[in-house]
Structures are given as C-alpha cells and as structure tokens.
C-alpha positions in Angstrom: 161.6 -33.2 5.3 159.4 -33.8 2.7 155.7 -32.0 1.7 153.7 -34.2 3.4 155.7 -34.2 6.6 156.0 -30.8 6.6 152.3 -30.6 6.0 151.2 -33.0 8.6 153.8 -31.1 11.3 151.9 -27.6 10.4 148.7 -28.8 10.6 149.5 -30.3 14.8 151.5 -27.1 15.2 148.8 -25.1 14.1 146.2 -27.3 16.7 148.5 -25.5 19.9 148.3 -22.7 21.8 151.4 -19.9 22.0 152.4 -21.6 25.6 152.5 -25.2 24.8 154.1 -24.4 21.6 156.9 -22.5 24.1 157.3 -25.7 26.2 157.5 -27.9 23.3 160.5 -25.8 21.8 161.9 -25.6 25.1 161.9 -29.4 25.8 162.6 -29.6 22.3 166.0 -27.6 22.7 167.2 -29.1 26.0 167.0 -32.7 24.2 168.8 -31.6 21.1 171.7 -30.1 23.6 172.1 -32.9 25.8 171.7 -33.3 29.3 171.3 -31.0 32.1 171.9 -33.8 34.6 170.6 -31.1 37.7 167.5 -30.7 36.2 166.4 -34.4 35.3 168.2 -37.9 36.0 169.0 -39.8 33.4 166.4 -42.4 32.7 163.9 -39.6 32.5 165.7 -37.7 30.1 166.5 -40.7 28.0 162.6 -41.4 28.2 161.7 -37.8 27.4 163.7 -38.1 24.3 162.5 -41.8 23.0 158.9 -40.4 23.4 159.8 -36.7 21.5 162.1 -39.1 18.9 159.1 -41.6 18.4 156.4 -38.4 17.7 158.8 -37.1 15.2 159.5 -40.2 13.6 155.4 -40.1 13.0 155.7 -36.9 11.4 158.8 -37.9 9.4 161.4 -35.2 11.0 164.4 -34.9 12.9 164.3 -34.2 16.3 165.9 -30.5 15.0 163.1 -30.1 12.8 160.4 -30.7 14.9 162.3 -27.8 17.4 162.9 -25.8 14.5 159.1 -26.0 12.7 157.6 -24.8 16.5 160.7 -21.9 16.6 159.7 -21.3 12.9 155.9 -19.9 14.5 157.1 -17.6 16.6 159.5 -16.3 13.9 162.6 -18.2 14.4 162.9 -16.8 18.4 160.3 -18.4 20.7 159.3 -16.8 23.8 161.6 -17.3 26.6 159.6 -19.8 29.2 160.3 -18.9 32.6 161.4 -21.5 35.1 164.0 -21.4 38.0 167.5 -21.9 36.7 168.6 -25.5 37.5 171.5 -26.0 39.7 174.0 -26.5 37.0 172.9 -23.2 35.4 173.5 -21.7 38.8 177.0 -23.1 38.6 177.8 -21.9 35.9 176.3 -18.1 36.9 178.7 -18.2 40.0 181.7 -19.6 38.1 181.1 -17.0 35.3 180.9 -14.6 38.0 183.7 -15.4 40.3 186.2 -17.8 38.5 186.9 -21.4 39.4 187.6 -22.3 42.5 191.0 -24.2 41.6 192.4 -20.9 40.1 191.4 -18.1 42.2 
C-alpha cells in the first residue's frame, strides 16, 4: 500500500470509535476466511464482501490490509467482540469435544 493510501486509511480509522473499529476487524476477518455458511447465506456474504472489497478499493488496499490497518490500532490483537457462536462453530465445539459421529 502506498503513502497516500495508508494515509487516507489512518485518517478514517482514526474517525472510529474502539467498538466499530472491533466489528470492522471482525467482519473484516470472517470475509478474508471464507464463509461461515451457518451464520449468513450466501448472497449476503458475497454482498458483504463486494461492498468491504469496493471501500478498500477507495482506499487503495487489499481486503487484508484494511483488516490488518484496524488490528494494527489495537496493537496487532483487537478485542474479542462477543456474539453467540454460530451453529457451525457449535459443531465443531461438539465434534472437538466428542469425536465424529462416523468413528466413535
């Protein structure tokens, strides 16, 4: 990312509070994963991410960077943001937990 990206990216960074910075890099993070297809379907995860891809395109970024630069102000470890665990996470708690059903 060049100066004046970076520069421009600080400066809206800089314009949010500590929680909607912690959404952002959560949002942020789940797009540059993939899918959790429990917690949205798939044409509004594909939208999220054309809308998050088209404000770091303004800014001159990757998607990572963006994610990163909001991580970057709360030292490289945002603050967890609490929501319920989707259902896929809850899977993967039980499976982790008790072992796959096909090889019990």
């Amino acid at each position: 990312m060049d100066a004046r990206a970076r520069g421009l990216l600080e400066k809206w960074i800089d314009s949010l509070g500590r929680d909607r910075r912690a959404s952002l890099y959560l949002l942020l993070e789940e797009l540059c994963r993939g899918m959790d297809v429990s917690r949205h379907n798939r044409f509004g995860f594909l939208r999220l991410r054309a809308e998050f891809e088209t404000s770091s395109e303004l800014f001159g970024c990757t998607l990572e960077e963006l994610r990163d630069a909001i991580a970057d102000t709360f030292g490289g470890h945002p603050p967890p943001v609490e929501r319920p665990p989707s259902a896929l996470e809850q899977l993967r708690a039980k499976v982790s937990e008790r072992g796959h059903p096909d090889f019990r």
